[in-house]
C-alpha angles and dihedrals in degrees: 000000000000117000092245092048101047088046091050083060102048097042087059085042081059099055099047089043086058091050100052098042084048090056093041086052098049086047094062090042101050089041092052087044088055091050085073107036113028139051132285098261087038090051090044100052095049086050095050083049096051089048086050092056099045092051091044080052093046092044088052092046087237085127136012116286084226094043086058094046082058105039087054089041090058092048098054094050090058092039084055091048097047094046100044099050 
């Protein structure tokens, strides 16, 4: 591939690769902010959401398949901890 051509699609790879890693980001926060407000199901379903974002991020190769293990493991065990005391 030509240089210019080359740079024109990663630059759009970029974009979307910023998109998706923003709202990945905004998933686990607002799923860990839950944990300590909310109730159990409330606190459940942010935190499936967050896991269905970071495997929609590892499937696309926007993060790294183990950052994301253990992203989701980290969640759960809070998600363990907060619902069980």
């Amino acid at each position: 591939m030509p240089a210019k051509k080359t740079a024109r699609s990663q630059e759009r790879r970029r974009v979307i690769n910023r998109q998706v890693r923003s709202s990945t980001r905004t998933a686990v926060k607002k799923a860990v902010r839950t944990m300590g407000q909310a109730d159990a199901e409330e606190s459940v379903a942010a935190v499936r959401q967050a896991v269905s974002k970071l495997d929609r991020a590892a499937s696309k190769h926007v993060v790294h398949r183990n950052a994301v293990a253990r992203s989701k493991s980290r969640l759960m065990r809070r998600l363990n901890t907060a619902t069980s005391s």
